[in-house]
Kinemage of the C-alpha trace (Angstrom):
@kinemage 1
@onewidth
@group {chain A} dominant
@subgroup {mainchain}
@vectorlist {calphas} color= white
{ca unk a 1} P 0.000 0.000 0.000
{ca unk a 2} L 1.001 3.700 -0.866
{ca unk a 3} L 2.143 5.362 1.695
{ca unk a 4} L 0.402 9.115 2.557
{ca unk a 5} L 1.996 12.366 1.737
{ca unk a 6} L 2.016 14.770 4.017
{ca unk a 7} L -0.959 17.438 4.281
{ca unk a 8} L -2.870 15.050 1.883
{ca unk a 9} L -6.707 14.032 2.412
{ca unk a 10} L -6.703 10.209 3.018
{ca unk a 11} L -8.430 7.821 1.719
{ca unk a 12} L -9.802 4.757 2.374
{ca unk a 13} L -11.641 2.121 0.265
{ca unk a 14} L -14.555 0.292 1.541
{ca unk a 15} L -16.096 -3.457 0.294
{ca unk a 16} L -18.934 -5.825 1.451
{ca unk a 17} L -18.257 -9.275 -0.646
{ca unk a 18} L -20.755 -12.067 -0.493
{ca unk a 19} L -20.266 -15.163 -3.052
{ca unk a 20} L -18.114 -11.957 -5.148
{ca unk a 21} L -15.696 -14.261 -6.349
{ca unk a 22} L -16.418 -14.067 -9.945
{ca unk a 23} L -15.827 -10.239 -9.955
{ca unk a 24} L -13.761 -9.271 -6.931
{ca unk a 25} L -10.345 -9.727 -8.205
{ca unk a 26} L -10.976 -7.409 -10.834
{ca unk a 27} L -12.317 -5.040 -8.532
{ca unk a 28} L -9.483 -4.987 -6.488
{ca unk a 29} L -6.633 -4.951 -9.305
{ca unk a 30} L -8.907 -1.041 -10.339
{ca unk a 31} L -8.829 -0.247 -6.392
{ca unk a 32} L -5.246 -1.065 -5.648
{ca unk a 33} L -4.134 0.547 -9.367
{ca unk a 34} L -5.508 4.040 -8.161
{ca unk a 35} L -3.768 7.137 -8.990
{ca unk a 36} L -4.616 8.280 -5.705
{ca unk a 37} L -2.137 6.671 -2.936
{ca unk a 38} L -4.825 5.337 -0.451
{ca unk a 39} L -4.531 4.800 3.167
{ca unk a 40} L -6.390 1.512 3.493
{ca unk a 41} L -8.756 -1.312 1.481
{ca unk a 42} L -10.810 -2.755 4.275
{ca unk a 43} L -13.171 -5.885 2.850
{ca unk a 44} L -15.682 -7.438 4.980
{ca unk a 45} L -16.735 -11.395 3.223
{ca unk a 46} L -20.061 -12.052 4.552
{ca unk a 47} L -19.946 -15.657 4.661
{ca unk a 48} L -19.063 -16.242 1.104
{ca unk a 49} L -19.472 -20.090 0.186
{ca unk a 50} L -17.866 -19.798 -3.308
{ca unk a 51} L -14.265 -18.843 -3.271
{ca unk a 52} L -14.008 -15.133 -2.397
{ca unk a 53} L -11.819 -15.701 0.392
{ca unk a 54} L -9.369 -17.662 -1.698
{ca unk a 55} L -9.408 -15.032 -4.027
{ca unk a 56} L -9.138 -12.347 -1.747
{ca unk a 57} L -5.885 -14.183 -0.028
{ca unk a 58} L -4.324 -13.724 -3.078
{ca unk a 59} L -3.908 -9.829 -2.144
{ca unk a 60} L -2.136 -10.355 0.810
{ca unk a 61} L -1.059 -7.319 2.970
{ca unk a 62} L -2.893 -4.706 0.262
{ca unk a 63} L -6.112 -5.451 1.806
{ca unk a 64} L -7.754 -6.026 5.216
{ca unk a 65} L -9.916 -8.646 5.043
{ca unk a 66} L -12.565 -8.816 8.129
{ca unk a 67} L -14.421 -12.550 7.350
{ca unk a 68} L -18.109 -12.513 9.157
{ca unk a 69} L -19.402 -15.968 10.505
{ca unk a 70} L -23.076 -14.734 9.281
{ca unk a 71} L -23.595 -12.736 6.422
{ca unk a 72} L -24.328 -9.323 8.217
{ca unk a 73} L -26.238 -7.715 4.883
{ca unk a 74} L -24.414 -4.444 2.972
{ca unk a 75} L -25.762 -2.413 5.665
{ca unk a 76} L -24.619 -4.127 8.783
{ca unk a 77} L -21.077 -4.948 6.974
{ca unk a 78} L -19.894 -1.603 5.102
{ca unk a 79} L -21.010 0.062 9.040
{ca unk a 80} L -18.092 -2.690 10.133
{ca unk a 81} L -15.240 -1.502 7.199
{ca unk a 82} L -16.413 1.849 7.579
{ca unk a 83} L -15.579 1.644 11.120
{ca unk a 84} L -12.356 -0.087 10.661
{ca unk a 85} L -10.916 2.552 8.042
{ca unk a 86} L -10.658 5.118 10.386
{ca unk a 87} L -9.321 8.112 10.900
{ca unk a 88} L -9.023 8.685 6.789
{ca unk a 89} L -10.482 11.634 5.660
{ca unk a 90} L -12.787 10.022 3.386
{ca unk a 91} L -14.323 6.516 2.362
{ca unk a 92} L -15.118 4.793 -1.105
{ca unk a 93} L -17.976 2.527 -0.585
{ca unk a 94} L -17.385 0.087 -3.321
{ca unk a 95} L -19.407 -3.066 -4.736
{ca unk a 96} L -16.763 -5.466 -5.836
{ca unk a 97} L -19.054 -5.851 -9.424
{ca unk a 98} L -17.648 -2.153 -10.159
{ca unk a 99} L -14.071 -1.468 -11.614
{ca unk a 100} L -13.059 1.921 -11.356
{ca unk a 101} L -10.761 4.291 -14.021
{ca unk a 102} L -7.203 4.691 -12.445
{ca unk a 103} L -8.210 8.583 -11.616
{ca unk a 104} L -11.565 7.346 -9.937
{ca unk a 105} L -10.313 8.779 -6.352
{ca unk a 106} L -8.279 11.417 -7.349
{ca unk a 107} L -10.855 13.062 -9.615
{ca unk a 108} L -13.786 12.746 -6.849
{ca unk a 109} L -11.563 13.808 -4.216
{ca unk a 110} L -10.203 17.130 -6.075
{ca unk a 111} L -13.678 17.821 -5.960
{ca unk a 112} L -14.680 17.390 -2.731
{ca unk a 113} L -11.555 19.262 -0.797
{ca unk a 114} L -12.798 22.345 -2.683
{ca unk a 115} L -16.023 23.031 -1.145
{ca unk a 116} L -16.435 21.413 2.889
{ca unk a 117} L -20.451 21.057 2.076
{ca unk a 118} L -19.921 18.188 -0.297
{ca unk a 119} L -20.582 15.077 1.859
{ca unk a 120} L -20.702 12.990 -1.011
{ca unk a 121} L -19.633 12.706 -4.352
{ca unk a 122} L -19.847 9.757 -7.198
{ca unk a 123} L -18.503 8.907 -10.250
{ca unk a 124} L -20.063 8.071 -13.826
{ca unk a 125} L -20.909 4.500 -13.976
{ca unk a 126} L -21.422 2.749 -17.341
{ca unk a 127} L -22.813 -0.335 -17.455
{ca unk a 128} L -20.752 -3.015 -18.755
{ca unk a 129} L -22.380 -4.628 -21.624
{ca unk a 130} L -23.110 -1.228 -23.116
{ca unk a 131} L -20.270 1.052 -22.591
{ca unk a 132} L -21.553 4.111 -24.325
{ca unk a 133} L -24.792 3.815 -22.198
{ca unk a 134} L -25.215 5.066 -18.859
{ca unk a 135} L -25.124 3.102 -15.134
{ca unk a 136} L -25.712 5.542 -13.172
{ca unk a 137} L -24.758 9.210 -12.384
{ca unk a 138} L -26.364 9.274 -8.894
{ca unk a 139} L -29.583 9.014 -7.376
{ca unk a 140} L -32.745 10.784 -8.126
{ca unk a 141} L -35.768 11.203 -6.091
{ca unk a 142} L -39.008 11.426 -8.171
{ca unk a 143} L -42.457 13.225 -7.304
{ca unk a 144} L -43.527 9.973 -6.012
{ca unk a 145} L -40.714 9.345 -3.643
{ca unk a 146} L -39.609 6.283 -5.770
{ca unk a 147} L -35.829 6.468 -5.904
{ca unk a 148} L -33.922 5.616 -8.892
{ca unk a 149} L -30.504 5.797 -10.592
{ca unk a 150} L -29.786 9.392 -12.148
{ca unk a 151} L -29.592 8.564 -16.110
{ca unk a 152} L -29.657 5.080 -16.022
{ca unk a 153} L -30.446 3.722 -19.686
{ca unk a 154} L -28.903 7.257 -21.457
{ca unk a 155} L -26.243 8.021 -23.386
{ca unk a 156} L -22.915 8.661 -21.882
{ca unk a 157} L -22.276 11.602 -23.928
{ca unk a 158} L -25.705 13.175 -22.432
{ca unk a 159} L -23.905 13.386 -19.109
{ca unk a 160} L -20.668 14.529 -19.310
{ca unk a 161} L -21.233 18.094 -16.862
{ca unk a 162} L -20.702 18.107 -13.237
{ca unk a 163} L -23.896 18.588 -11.344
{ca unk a 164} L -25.476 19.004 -7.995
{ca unk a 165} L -27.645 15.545 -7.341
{ca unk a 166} L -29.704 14.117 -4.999
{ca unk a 167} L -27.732 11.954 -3.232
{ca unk a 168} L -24.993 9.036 -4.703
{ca unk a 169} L -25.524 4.714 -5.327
{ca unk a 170} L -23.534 2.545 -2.803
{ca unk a 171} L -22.117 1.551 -5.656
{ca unk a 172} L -18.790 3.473 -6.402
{ca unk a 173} L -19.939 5.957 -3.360
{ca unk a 174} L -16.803 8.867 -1.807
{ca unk a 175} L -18.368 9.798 1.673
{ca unk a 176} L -16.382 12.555 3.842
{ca unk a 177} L -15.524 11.246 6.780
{ca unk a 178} L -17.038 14.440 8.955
{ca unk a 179} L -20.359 13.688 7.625
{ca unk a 180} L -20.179 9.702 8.033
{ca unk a 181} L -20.292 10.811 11.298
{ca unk a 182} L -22.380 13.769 11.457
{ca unk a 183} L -25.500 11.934 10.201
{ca unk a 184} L -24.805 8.222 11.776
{ca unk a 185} L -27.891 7.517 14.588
{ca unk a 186} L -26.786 5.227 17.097
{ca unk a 187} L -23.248 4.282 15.408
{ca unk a 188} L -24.946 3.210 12.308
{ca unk a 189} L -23.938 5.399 9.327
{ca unk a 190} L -25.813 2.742 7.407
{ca unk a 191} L -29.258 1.785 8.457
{ca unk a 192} L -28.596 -1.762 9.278
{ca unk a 193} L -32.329 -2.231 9.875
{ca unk a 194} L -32.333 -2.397 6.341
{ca unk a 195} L -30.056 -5.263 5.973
{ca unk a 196} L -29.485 -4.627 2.240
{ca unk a 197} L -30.827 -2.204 -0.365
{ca unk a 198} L -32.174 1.511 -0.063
{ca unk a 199} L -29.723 2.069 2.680
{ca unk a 200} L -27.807 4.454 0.130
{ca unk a 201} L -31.112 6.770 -0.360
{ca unk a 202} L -31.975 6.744 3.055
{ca unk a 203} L -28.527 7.953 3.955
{ca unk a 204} L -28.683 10.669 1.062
{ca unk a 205} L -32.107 12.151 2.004
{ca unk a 206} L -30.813 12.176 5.874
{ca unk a 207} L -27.123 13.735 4.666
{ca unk a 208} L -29.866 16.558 2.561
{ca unk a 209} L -31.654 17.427 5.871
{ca unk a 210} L -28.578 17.970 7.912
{ca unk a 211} L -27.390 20.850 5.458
{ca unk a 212} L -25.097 18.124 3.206
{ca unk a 213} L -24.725 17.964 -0.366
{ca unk a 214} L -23.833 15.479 -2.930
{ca unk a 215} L -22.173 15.863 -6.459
{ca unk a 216} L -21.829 14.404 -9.971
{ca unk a 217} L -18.280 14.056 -10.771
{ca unk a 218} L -18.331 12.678 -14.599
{ca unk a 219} L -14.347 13.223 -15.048
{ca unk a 220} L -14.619 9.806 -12.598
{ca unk a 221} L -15.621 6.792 -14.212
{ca unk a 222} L -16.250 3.198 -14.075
{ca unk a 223} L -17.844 -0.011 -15.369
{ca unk a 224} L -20.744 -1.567 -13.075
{ca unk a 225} L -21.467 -4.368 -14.647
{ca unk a 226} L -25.093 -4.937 -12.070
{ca unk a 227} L -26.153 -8.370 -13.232
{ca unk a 228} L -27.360 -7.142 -16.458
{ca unk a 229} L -28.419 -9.876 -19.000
{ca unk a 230} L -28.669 -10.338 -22.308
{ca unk a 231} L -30.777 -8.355 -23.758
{ca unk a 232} L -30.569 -5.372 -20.801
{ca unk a 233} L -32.583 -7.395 -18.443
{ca unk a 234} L -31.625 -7.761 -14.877
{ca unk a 235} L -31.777 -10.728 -12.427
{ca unk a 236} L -33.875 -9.547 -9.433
{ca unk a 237} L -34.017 -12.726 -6.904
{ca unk a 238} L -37.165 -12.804 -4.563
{ca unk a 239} L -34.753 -11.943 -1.491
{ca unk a 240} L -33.743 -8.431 -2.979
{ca unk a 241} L -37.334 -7.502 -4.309
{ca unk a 242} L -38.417 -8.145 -0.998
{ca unk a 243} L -36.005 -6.018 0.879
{ca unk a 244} L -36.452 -3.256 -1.923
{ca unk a 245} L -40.358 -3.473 -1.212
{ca unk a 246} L -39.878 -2.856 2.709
{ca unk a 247} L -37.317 -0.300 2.531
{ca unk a 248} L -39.064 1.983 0.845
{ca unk a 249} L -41.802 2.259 3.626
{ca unk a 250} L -38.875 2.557 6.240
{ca unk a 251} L -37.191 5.499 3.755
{ca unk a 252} L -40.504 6.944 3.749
{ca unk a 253} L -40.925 6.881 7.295
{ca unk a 254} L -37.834 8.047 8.219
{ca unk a 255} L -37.500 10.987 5.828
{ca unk a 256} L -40.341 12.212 4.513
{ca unk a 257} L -40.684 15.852 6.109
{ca unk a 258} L -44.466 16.719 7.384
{ca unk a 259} L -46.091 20.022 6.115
{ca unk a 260} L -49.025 20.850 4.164
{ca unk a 261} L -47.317 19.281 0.995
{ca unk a 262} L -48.737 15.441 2.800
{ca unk a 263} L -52.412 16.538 1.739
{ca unk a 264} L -51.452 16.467 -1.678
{ca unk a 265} L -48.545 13.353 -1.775
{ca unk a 266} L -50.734 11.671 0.642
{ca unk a 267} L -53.081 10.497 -1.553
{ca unk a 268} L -50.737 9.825 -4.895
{ca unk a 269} L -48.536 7.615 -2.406
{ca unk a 270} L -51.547 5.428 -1.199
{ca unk a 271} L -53.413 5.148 -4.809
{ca unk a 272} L -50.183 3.813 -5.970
{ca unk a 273} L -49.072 1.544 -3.125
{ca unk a 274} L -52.734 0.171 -3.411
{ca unk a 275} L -52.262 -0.851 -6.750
{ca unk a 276} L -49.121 -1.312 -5.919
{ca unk a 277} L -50.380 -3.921 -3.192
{ca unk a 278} L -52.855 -5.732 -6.045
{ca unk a 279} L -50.073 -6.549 -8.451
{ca unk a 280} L -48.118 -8.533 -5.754
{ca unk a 281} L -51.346 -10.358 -4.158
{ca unk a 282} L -52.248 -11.436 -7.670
{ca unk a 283} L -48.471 -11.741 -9.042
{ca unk a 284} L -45.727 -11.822 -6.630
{ca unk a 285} L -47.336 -12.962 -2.858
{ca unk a 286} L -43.542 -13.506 -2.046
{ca unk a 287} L -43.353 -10.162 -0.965
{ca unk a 288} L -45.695 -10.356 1.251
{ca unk a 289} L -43.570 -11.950 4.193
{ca unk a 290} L -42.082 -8.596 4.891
{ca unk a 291} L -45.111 -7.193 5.843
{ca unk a 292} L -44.794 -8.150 9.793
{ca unk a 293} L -40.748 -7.150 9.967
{ca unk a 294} L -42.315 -3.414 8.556
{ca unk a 295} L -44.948 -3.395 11.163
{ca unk a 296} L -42.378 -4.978 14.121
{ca unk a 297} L -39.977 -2.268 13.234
{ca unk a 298} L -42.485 0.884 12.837
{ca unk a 299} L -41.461 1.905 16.230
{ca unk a 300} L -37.929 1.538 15.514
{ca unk a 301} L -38.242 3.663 12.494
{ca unk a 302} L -40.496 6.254 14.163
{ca unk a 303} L -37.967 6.879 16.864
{ca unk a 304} L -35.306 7.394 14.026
{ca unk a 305} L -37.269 9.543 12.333
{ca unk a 306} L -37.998 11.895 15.811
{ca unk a 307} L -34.398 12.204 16.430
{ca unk a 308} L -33.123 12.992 12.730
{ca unk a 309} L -35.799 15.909 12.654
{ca unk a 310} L -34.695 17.284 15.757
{ca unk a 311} L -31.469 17.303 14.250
{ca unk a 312} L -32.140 18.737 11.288
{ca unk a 313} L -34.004 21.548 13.140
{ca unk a 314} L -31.319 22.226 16.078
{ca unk a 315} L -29.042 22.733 12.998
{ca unk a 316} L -31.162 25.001 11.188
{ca unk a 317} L -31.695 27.259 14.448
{ca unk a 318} L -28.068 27.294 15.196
{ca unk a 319} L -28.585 25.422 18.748
């Protein structure tokens, strides 16, 4: 590992693997070729049962590997290599399906040091099988609260500006340190409530009421390559649909400020989660199960909520 210059931000890079091994050695040759002399590569296996940990032995000393005896979810195990990276001055949150552009750091980072309000910044992500065509360049949040990746399915040469977003995808994520820990509630930077999925919008839509902001950085790139198929489809097991479906009720819950606004989104929200609600009775009664864990953990997420908005409040006063 690179050692740090002196007066220079550091850096450290952060991955959850879980049965990676097809793509994590590819991963890791992009991290560990970085322009950008980083301070640490912390990886946290969750369990794997194909060979990621043989793989990842192959790296030796250039990474820290942390090996779970459970598989913690994304959430529960990027809170873990988060924690272990300290003190660097910021953290790449990195899927190890993502290989990054030898400037990936240094670009996002040049960024970031200019302006102390930027609590997170990201990269443009192409998808694999179409290089031209566009990953991801962020997340947006639409009318209906629905997250989604900023551009996905557009051209690359659409997006090629800098830009204020909404928040960034845990994908290829740079989070400053100081705001890791400005918006973490009860240690947890990452909700690990959510176990896996939507953890990266609920953490950009907390990060936006606490007076953060998040950035574009196109100059970045890399490949994600996602799970796409032939064809542009994606595979979308049962497990992640389900913890997609519940975390967007905690998201709401947590987030979603109250004003006179609610008489209006109110009513769009429940006409579509009603119909919403049909298509999986009739289609998809999988999803169903996670209807008790989203009751059982209302109060949980209701307490969350309470002390983020007193937050966000006490900052806006100045207390």
């Amino acid at each position: 590992m690179a050692s740090q210059k002196a007066g220079k931000p550091t850096v450290s890079v952060c991955i959850v693997t879980y049965n990676s091994a097809q793509h994590i050695e590819d991963c890791l040759h992009a991290v560990l070729g970085q322009s950008f002399p980083l301070a640490s590569v912390v990886i946290v296996d969750n369990a794997s049962t194909d060979d990621t940990q043989e793989v990842l032995s192959r790296f030796g000393r250039n990474i820290r590997l942390i090996a779970n005896q459970q598989n913690n979810g994304f959430a529960g195990g990027q809170n873990q290599a988060i924690a272990a990276s300290a003190p660097s001055d910021y953290v790449l949150v990195l899927n190890p399906d993502v290989s990054l552009d030898p400037d990936y750091v240094a670009e996002i980072v040049a960024v970031m040091e200019r302006d102390p309000r930027i609590g997170s910044a990201t990269g443009m992500l192409v998808r694999a099988d179409q290089p031209d065509t566009m990953d991801s360049a962020g997340l947006v949040l639409r009318p209906d609260r629905n997250a989604a990746d900023l551009a996905a399915g557009e051209r690359v040469a659409d997006w090629t500006s800098p830009r204020e977003i909404f928040g960034v995808s845990g994908a290829a994520a740079v989070y400053r340190r100081a705001m890791i820990e400005d918006i973490s509630d009860g240690g947890q930077f990452f909700d690990e409530d959510f176990f896996a999925y939507k953890e990266d919008v609920d953490v950009a839509w907390r990060a936006r009421h606490l007076g953060w902001t998040a950035v574009y950085v196109p100059s970045a790139r890399a490949v994600h390559r996602r799970g796409w198929k032939p064809g542009g489809r994606r595979s979308m097991p049962l497990f992640v649909r389900r913890h997609s479906y519940q975390n967007r009720f905690f998201t709401l819950i947590k987030n979603e400020p109250a004003g006179p606004h609610l008489f209006l989104l109110l009513p769009r929200l429940l006409l579509i989660e009603a119909a919403k609600l049909g298509y999986i009775i009739l289609f998809e009664p999988g999803l169903l199960a996670c209807w008790p864990r989203i009751v059982k953990l209302l109060p949980a997420m209701l307490g969350k909520r309470s002390r983020l908005f007193r937050r966000a409040v006490s900052k806006r006063g100045g207390i």
